[in-house]
N, C-alpha and C positions, 0 to 999 in steps of 0.2 A: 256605837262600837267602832272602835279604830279598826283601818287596813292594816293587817300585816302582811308582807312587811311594808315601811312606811312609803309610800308615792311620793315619785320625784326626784329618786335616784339616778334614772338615766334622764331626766331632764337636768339637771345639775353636770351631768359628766356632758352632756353635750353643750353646756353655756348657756340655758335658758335659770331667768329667773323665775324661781316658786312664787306663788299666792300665798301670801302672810294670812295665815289662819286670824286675826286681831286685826283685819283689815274692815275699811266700811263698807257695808253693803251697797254703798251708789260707786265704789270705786268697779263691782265686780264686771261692769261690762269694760271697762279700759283692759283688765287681766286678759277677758274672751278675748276682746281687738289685738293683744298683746301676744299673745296665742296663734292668733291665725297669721302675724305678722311672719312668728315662726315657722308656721306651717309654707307659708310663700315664700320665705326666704331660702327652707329646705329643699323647696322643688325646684329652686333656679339657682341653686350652686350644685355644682360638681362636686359630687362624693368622692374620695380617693378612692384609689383599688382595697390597699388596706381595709376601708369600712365598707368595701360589697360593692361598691363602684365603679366609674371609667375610667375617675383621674382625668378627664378629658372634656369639651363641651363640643367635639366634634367626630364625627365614625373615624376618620383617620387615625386622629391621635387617640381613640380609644382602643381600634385594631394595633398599633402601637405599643399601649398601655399593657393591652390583653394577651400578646405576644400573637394574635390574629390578624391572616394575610387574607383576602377575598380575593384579589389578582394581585399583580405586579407583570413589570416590562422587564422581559430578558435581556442579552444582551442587541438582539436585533429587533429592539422596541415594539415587541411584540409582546399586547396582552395577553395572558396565559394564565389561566386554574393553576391556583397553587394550596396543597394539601401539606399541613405540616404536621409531623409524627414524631415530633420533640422528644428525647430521653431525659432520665437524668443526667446520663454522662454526654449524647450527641443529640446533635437539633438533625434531625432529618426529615426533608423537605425533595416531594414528588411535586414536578412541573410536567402540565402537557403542553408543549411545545407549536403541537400542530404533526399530527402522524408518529410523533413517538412520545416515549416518557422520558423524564431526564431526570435525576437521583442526585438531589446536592446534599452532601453530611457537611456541617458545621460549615457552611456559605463557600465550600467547594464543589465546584462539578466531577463527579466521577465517573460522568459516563449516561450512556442514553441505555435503557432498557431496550431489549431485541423486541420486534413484533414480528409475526408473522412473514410480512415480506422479506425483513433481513434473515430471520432462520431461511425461509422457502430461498435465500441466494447463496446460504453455505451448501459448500462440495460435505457432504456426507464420509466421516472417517473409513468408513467401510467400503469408500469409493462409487463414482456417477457419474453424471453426464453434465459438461461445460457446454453451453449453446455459444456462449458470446465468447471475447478473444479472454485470455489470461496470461497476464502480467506478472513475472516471478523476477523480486529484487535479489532474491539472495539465489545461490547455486540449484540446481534442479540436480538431484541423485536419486537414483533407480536400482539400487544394490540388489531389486530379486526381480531386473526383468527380462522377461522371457525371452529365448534365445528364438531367432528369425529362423523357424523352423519350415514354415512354407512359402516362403519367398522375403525377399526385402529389394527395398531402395535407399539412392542412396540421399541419406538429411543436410541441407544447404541450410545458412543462415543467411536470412536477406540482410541487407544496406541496411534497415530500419531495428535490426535485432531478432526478427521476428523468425522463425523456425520452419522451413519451407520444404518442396520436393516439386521433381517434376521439372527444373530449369534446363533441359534439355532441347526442347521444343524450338523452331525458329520461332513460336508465338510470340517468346518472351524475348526477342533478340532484334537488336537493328543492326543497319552497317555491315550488314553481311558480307564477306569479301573473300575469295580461296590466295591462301601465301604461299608463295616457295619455303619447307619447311630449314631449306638453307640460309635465306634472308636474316634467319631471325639468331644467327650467331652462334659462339659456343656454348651449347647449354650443359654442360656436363664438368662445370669448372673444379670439381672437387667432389667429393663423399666423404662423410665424415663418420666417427663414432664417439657414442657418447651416454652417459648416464642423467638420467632423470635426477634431478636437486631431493626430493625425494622418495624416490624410489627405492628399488631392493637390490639395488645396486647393480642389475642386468645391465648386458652394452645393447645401445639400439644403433641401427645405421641408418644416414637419412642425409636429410639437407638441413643447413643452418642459417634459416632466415637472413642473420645480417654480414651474413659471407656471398649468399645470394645477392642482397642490395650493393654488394661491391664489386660487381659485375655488371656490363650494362646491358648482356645480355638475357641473364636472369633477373634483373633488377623487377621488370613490368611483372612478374612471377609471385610477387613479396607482397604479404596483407600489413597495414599499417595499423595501429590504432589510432585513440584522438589523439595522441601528444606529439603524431609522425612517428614513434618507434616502430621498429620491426616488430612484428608480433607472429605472423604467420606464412604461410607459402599455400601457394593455391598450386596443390600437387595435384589435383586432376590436368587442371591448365598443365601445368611443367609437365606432366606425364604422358600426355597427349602430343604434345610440342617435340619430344627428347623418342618418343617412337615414330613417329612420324619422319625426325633425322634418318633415324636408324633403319628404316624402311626403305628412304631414299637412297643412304648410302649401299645398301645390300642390293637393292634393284642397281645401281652401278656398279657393282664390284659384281653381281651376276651376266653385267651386259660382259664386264671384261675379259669375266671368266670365258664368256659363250666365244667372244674375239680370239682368246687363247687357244679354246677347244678348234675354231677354228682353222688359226693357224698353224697347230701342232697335225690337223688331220691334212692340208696342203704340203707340209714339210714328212709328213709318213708317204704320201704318197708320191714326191718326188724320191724319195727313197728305193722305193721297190722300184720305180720303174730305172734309177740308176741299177740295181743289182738285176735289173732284169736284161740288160746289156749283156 
């Protein structure tokens, strides 16, 4: 009774030839040998991917074939676990790097996932505590802070940027030296008024940096930036410098008064003693 359906369909789609049913009986062990030829020749070629395969005769090019990565070298030739979570629309691919993760979509980096340590090093929105120093590129504004209700001092910026207090001290000073506060010239070369660029259009009165630099007595008075422009006036210094004058000069003009007072009390009393003639 015949198979149905008939054998040798898929040996035919695969290029093997059939056993002719009108074939000789002493041929039939050539057909087996013929056969098994097949069978060896099927276990030592490469299946394509198409038919269930690797397409490949080596793990590389079959991870390749397969769209499967086991490692790979980042860019600092470091082997690394690599987990890919392909879509249809984006290839997305987790690398561990060594202490963090790293998130590449379609063979770009976009960034390292946070762990632990990096959250445990963000300042908390609701506000906390900075152990080490902190570095702010853009402006620092403080629009709701609290008015120096039980004491203050007053905030210097050191040479290096950094935000300081306390520069008072001979600690912090060398070349210590007392000056006559008249040595040091006219310090009073002008007062000006003027409006903030923008401001609310108030007059303020002060000193003007590069009207200071043009004196060369207030000149050592002037903060520069990097380019050498005027930028600033160091009014504690000038304040300090410009009372100090004016200390001196009143302590003279008190000496002269005391000389006036008295001479006026030797010319009273030559007086009465002439009316007393």
């Amino acid at each position: 009774m015949p198979i149905v359906p008939t054998p040798g369909a898929d040996a035919v789609a695969a290029g093997m030839d059939l056993v002719p049913g009108g074939g000789y009986a002493s041929d039939i062990d050539e057909y087996i040998n013929q056969t098994r030829d097949y069978i060896a020749q099927r276990t030592s070629t490469v299946t394509p991917v198409a038919k269930g395969g690797t397409g490949a005769s080596t793990a590389a090019g079959a991870r390749t074939n397969l769209d499967v990565n086991s490692k790979q070298e980042d860019a600092d030739a470091l082997k690394t676990r690599v987990v890919n979570l392909s879509s249809a629309t984006n290839a997305v691919q987790l690398q561990w790097i060594g202490g963090r993760l790293r998130m590449i979509i379609d063979a770009s980096n976009v960034g390292d996932i946070a762990n632990t340590v990096d959250v445990g090093a963000k300042l908390d929105a609701a506000g906390g505590t900075i152990t080490g120093g902190l570095v702010v590129n853009g402006n620092l504004v403080l629009p709701f802070a609290a008015p120096a209700v039980s004491g203050y001092t007053i905030a210097y910026i050191n040479g290096d940027g950094r935000v300081s207090k306390g520069a008072s001290s001979e600690r912090y000073k060398k070349y210590i030296s007392k000056i006559d506060p008249a040595s040091l010239g006219d310090l009073f070369p002008g007062l000006w008024r003027f409006q903030m660029r923008t401001g609310d259009g108030t007059w303020k009165y002060g000193d003007i940096a590069e009207r200071l630099a043009e004196n060369p007595a207030t000149e050592p008075f002037v903060v520069y930036n990097d380019q050498g422009q005027a930028e600033s006036v160091d009014f504690i210094g000038i304040l300090n410098a410009r009372v100090a004058q004016l200390h001196q000069t009143v302590e003279a003009q008190r000496a002269e008064i005391e000389e006036l007072h008295t001479a006026v009390d030797l010319i009273s009393q030559r007086l009465e003693a002439v009316e007393g003639r």
